[in-house]
FIMIVEX-296890 format. One record per atom (N, C-alpha, C): atom name; x, y, z. Coordinates in steps of 0.02 Angstrom, whole numbers. Each point is the difference from the previous one (the first is absolute). Layout:
<atoms>
+------+--------+--------+--------+
: atom :     px :     py :     pz :
+------+--------+--------+--------+
:   CA :      X :      Y :      Z :
...
+------+--------+--------+--------+
</atoms>
This chain:
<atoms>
+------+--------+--------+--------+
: atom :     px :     py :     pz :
+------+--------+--------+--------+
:    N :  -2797 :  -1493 :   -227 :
:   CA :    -67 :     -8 :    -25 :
:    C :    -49 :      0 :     58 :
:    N :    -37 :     38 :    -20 :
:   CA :    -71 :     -2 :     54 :
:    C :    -33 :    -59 :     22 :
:    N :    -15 :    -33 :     66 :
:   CA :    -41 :    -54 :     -4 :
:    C :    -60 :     32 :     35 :
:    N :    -69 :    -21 :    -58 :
:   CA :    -46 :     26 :     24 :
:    C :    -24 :    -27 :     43 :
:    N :     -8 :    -68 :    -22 :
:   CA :    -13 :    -53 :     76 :
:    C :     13 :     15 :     49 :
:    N :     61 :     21 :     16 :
:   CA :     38 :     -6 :     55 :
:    C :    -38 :     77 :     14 :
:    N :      7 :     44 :    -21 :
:   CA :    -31 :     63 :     24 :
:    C :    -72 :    -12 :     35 :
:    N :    -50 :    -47 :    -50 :
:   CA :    -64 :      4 :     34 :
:    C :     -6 :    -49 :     80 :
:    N :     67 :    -52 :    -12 :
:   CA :     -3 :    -16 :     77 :
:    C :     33 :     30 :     48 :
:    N :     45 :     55 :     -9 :
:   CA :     12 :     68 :     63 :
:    C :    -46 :     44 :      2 :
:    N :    -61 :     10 :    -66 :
:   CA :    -50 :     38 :     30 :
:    C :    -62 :    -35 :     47 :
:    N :     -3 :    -41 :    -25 :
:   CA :    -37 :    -47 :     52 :
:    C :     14 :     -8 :     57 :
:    N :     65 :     -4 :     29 :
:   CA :     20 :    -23 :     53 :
:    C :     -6 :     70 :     38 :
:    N :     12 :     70 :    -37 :
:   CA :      5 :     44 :     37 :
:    C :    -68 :     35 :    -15 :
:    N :    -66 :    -26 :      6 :
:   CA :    -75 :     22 :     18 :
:    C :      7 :     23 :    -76 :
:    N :      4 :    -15 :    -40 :
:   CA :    -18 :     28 :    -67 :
:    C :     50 :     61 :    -43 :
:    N :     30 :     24 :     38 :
:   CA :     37 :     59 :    -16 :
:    C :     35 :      1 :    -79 :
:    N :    -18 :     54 :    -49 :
:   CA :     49 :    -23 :    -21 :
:    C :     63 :     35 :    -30 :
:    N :     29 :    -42 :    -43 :
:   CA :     86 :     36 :      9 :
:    C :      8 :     75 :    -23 :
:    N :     37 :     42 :    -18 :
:   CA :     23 :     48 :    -30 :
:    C :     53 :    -21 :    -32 :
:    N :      2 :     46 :    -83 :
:   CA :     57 :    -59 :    -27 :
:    C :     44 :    101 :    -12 :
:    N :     69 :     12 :     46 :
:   CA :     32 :     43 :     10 :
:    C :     44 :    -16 :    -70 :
:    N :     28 :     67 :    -38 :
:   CA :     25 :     13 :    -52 :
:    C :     73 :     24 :     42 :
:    N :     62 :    -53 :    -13 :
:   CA :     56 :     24 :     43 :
:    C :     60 :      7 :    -82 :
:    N :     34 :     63 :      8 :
:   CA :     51 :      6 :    -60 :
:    C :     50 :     11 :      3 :
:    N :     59 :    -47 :    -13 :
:   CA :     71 :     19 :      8 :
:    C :     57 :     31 :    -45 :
:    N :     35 :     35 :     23 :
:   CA :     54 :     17 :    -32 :
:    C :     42 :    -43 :    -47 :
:    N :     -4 :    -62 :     13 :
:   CA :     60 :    -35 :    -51 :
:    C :    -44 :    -58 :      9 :
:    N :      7 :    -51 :    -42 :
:   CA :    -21 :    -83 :     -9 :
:    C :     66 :    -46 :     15 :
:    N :     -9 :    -27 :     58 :
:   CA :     44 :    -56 :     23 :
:    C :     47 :      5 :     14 :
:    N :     16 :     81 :     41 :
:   CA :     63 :      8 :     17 :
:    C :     15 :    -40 :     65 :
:    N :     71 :     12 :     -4 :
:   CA :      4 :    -24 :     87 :
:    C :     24 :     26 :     70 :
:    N :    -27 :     11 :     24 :
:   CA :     24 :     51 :     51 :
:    C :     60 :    -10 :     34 :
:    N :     32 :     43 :     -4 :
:   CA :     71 :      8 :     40 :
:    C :     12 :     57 :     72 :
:    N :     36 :    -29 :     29 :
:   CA :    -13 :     19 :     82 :
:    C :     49 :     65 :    -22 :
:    N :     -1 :     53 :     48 :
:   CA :     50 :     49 :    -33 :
:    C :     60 :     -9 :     23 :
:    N :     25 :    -43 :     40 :
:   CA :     67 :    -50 :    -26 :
:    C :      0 :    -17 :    -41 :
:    N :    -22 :      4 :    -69 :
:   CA :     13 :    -25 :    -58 :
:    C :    -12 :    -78 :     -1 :
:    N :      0 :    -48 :     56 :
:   CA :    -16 :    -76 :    -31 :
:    C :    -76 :    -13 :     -2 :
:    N :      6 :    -47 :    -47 :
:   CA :    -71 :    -20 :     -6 :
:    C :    -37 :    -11 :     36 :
:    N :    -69 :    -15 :      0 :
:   CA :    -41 :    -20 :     44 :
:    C :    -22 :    -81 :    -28 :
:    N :     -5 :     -7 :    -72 :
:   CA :    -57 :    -62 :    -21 :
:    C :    -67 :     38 :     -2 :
:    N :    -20 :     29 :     19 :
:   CA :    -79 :     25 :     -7 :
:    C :     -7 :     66 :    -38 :
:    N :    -69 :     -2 :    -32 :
:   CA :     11 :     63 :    -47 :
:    C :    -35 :     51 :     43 :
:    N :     35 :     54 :    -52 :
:   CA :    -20 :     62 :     30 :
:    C :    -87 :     22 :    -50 :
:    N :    -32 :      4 :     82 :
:   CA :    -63 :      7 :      2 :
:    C :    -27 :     76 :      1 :
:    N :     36 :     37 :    -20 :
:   CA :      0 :    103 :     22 :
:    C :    -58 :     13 :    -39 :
:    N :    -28 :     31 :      1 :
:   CA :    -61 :     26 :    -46 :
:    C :    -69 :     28 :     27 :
:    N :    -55 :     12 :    -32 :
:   CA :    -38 :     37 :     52 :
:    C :    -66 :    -54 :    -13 :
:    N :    -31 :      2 :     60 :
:   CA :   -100 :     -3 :    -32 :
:    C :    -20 :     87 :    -24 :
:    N :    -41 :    -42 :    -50 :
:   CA :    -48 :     69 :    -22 :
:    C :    -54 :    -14 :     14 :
:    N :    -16 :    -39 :     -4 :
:   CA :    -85 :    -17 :     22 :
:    C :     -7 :    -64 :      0 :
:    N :    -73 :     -7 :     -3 :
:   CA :    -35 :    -54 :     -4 :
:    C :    -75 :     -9 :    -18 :
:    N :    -31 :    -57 :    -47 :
:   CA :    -58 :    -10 :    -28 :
:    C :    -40 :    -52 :     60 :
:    N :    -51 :     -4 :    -13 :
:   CA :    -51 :    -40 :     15 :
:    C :    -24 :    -78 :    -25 :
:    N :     50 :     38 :    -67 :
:   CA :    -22 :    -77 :    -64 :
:    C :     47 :      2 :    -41 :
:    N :     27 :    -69 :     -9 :
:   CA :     69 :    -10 :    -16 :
:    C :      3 :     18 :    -66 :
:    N :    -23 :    -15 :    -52 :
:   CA :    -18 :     47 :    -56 :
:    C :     13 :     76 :    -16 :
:    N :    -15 :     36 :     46 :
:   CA :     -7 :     77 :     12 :
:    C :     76 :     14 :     25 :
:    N :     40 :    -41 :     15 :
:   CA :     66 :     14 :     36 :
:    C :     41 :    -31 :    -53 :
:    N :    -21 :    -28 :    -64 :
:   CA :     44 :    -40 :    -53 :
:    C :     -5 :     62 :    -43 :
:    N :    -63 :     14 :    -35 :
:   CA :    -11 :     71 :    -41 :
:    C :     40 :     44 :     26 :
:    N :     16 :     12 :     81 :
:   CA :     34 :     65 :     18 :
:    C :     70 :    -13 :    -45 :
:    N :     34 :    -54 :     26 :
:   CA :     57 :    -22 :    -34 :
:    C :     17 :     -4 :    -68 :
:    N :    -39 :    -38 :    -33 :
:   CA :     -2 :     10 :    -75 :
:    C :     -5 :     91 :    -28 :
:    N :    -54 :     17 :      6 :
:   CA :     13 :     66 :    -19 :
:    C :     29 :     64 :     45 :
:    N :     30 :    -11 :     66 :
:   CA :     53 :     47 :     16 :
:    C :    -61 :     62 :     40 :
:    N :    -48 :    -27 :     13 :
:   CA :    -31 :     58 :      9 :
:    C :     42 :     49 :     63 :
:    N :    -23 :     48 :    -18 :
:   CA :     32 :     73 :     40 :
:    C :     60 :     10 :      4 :
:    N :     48 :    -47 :    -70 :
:   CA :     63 :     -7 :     -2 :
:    C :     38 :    -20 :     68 :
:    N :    -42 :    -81 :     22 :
:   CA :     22 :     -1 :     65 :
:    C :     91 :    -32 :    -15 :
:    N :     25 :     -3 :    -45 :
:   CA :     75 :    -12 :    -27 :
:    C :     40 :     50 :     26 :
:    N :    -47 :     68 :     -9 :
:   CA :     27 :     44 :     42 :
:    C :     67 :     29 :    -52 :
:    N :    -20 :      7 :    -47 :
:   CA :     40 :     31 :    -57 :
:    C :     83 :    -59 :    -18 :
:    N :    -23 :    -48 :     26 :
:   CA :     83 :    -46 :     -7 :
:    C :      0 :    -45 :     44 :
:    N :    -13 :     46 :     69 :
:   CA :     24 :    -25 :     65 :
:    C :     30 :    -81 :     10 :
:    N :    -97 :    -37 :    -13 :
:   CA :      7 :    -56 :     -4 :
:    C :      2 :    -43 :    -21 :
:    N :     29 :    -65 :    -18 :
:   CA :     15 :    -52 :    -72 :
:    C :    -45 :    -76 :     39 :
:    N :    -11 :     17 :     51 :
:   CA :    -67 :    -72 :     27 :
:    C :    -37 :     19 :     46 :
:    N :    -56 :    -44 :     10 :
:   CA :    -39 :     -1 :     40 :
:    C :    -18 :    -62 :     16 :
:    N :    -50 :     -8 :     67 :
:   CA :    -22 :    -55 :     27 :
:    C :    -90 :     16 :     11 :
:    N :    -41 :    -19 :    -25 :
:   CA :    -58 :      1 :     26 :
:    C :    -11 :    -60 :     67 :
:    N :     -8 :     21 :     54 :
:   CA :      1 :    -43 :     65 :
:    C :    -71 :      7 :     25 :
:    N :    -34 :    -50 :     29 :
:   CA :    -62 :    -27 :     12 :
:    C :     14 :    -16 :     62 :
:    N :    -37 :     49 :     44 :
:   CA :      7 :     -9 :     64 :
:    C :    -71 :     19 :     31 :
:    N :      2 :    -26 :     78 :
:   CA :    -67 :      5 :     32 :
:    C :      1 :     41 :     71 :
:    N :    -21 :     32 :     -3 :
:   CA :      6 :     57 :     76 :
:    C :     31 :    -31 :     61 :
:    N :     28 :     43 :     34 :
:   CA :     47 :    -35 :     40 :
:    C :     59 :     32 :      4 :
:    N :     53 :      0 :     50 :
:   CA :     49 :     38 :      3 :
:    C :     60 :    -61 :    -21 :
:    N :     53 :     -3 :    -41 :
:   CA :     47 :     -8 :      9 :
:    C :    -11 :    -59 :    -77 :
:    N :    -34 :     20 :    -30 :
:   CA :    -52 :    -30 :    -40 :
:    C :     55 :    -22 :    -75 :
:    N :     51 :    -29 :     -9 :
:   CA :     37 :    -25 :    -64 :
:    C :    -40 :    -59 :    -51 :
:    N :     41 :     35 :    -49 :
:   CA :    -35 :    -71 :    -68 :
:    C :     51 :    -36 :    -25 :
:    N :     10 :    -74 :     18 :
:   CA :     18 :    -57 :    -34 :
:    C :     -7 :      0 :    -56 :
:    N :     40 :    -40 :    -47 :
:   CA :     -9 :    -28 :    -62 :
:    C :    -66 :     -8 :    -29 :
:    N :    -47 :      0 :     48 :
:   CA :    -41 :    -45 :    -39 :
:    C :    -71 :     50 :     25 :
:    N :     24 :     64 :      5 :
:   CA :    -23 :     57 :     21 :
:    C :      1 :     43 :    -34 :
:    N :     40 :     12 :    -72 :
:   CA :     21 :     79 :    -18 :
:    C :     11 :    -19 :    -77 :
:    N :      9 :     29 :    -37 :
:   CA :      2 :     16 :    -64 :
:    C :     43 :     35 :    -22 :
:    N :     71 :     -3 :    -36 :
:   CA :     73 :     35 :    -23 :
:    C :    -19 :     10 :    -67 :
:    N :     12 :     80 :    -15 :
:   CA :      2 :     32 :    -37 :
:    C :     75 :     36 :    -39 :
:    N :      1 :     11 :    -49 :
:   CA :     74 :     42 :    -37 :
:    C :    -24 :     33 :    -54 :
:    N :     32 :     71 :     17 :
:   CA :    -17 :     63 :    -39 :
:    C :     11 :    -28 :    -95 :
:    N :    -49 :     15 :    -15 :
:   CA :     10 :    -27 :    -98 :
:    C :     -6 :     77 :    -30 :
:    N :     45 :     30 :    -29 :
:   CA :     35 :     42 :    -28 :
:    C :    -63 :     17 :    -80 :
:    N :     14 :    -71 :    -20 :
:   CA :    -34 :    -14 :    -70 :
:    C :    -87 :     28 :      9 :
:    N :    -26 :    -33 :     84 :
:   CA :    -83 :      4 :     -2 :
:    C :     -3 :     45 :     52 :
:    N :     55 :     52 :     17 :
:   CA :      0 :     57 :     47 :
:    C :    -55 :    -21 :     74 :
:    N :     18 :    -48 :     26 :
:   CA :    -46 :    -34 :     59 :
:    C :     28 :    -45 :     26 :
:    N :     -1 :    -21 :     63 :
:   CA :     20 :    -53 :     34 :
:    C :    -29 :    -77 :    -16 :
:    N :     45 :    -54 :    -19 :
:   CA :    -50 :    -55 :    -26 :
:    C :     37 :    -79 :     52 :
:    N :    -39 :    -39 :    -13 :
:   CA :     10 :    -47 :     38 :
:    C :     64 :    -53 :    -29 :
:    N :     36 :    -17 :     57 :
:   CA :     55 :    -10 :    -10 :
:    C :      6 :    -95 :     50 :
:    N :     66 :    -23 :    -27 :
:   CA :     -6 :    -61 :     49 :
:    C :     46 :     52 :     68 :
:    N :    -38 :    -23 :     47 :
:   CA :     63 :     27 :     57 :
:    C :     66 :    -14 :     39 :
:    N :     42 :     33 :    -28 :
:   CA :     75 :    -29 :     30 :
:    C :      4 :    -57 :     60 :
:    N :     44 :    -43 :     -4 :
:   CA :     25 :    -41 :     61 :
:    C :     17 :     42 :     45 :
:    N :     35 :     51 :      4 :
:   CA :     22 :     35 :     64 :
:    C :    -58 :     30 :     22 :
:    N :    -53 :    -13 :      1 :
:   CA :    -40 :      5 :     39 :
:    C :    -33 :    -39 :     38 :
:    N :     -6 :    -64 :    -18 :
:   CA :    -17 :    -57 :     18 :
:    C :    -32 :    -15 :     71 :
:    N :     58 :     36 :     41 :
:   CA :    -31 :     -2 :     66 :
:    C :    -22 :     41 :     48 :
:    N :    -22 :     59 :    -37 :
:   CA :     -4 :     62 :     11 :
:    C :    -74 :     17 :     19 :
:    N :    -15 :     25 :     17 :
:   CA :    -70 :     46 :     50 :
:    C :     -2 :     71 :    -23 :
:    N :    -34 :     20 :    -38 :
:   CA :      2 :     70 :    -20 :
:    C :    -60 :     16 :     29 :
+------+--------+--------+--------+
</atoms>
């Protein structure tokens, strides 16, 4: 879940700036990545692409909900993450940064979802 609070005090702190909320979409929901030795890792597999990004977090939820430009990509992908981030290199979103999405079949759009534990401690 997004904290807005918390957003308006990293824009503050960083002269006003503010975030870009990046549209990131993966191949599978909550898989887990495996080393190609075949053993586990514990952490999921994060593979997937950015397509873009909005200005206003709103404008990056609509993309999701209605699929615009078939960013699913005809199948491809079964989740997404809307991530809220602020310029800067090396720039990841916490929990309390991003927004988990899962492809709904029924409303042909990506909709908001609770987000898996295996992500928990993850930086996308």
């Amino acid at each position: 879940m997004i904290d807005k609070e918390l957003f308006e005090h990293i824009s503050e702190i960083r002269g006003g700036q503010p975030p870009i909320y990046e549209i990131y979409l993966m191949h599978e929901a909550a898989k887990e990545y495996i080393l190609p030795s075949r053993k586990p890792t514990g952490w999921p597999d994060t593979s997937g692409d950015s397509v873009g990004f909005y200005y206003e977090l709103e404008s990056a939820v609509n993309a999701l909900h209605e699929n615009v430009l078939d960013i699913r990509d005809g199948g491809v992908f079964n989740a997404a993450f809307i991530l809220c981030k602020f310029p800067g290199l090396y720039s990841s979103a916490g929990r309390d940064m991003r927004l988990y999405f899962l492809w709904d079949e029924a409303k042909d759009g990506f909709w908001e979802a609770d987000e898996p534990e295996i992500f928990k401690y993850v930086g996308i």
